[in-house]
C-alpha positions in Angstrom: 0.0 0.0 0.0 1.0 3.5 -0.8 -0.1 6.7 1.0 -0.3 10.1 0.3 -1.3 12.4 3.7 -2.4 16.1 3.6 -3.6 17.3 6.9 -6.7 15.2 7.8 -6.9 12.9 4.6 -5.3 10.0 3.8 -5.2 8.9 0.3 -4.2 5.1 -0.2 -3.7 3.1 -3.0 -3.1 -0.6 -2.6 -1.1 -3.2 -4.5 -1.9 -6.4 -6.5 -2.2 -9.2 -3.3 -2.8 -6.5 -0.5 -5.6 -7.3 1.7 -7.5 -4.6 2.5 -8.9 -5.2 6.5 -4.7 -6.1 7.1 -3.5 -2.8 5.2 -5.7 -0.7 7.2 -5.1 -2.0 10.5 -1.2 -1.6 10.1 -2.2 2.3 8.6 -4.0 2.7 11.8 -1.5 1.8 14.2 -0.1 5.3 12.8 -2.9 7.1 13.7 -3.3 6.7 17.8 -6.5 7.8 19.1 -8.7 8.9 15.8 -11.1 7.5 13.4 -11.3 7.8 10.0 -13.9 7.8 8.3 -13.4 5.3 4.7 -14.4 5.5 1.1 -13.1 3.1 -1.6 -13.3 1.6 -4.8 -10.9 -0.8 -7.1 -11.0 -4.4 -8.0 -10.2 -7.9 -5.8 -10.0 -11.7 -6.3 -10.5 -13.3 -3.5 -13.7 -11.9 -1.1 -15.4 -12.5 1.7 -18.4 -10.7 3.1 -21.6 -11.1 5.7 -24.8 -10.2 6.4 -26.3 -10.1 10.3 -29.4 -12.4 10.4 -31.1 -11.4 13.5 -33.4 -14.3 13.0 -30.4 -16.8 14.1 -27.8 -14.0 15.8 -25.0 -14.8 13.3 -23.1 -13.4 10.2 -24.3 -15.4 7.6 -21.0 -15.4 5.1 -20.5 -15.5 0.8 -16.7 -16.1 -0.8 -16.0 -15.7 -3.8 -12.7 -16.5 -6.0 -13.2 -14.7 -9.5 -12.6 -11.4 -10.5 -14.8 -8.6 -9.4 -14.8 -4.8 -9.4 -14.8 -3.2 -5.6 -18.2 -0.7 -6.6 -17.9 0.8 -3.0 -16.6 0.7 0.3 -17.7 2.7 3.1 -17.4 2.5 6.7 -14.5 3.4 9.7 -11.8 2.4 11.1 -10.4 3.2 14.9 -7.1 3.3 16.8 -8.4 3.9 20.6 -5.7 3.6 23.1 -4.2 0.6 21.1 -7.0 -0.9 20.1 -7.7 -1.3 16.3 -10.9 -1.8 15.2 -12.0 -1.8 11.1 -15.9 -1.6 10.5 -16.6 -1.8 6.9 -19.4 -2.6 4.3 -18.3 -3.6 0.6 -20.4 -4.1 -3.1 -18.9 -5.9 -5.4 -19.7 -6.5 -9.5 -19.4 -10.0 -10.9 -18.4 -9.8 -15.0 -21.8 -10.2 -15.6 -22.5 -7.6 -13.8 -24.9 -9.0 -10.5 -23.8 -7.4 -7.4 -23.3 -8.8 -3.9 -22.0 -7.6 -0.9 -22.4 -7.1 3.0 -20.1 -6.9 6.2 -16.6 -6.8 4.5 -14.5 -10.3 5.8 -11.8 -10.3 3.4 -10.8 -8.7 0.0 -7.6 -9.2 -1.8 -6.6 -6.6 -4.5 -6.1 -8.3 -7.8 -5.8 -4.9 -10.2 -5.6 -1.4 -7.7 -7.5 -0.4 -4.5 -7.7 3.4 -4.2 -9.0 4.4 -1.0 -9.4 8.4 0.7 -9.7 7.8 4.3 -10.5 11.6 6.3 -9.4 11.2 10.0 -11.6 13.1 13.3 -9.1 13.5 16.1 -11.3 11.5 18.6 -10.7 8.7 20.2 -14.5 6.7 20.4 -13.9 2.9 21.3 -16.4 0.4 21.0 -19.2 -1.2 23.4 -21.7 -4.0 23.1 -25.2 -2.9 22.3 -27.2 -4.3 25.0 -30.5 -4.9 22.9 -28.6 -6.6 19.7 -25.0 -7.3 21.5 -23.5 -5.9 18.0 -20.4 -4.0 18.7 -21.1 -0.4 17.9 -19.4 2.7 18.2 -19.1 4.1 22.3 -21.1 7.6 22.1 
């Protein structure tokens, strides 16, 4: 992965065979006590995502090995006192052009990952949600 920093934004782009949720936890042991805020797009070969079935209380998983173009990535990722947390939601484009996506598990860069993360100088943690025990964001 390669960055780029100007004040509060962070532009990445990452490399045939980076994996995106590794990349940006090493990027955000750089970055003590702040979240930034994610944006993304590119193309992987190797993905894993989930969807939260409240019906059964698990994170119902889909892999896939073929080529597919990232359509959008959004979400956060934390470094609070150490801790490193990465909470993101992916869609993804098959060749023939169905979409999938969900919770993102796992995405390997097969072609370019180009990322602009914009960092809040906070420090917010996480808790568990007492009426869905989800981890969400300590406010």
């Amino acid at each position: 992965m390669k960055t780029f920093q100007k004040e509060h934004q962070i532009i990445c782009r990452l490399e045939v065979g980076d994996e995106i949720l590794t990349e940006l936890k090493y990027l955000a042991a750089t970055f003590p006590n702040q979240l930034g805020t994610i944006t993304g797009i590119g193309a992987c070969d190797e993905v894993t995502v989930s969807v939260y079935s409240p019906e059964t209380d698990q994170y119902i998983g889909t892999s896939s090995q073929e080529q597919v173009e990232l359509l959008a990535l959004s979400g956060n990722v934390e470094n609070a006192n150490g801790t490193i947390d990465v909470h993101l939601h992916a869609s993804f484009a098959r060749l023939d052009t169905s979409v999938f996506g969900g919770h993102l598990e796992r995405a390997v860069i097969s072609r370019t990952g180009e990322l602009i993360i914009s960092l809040i100088p906070v420090s917010i943690g996480r808790v568990t949600h007492t009426a869905t025990k989800l981890q969400v964001l300590d406010i």
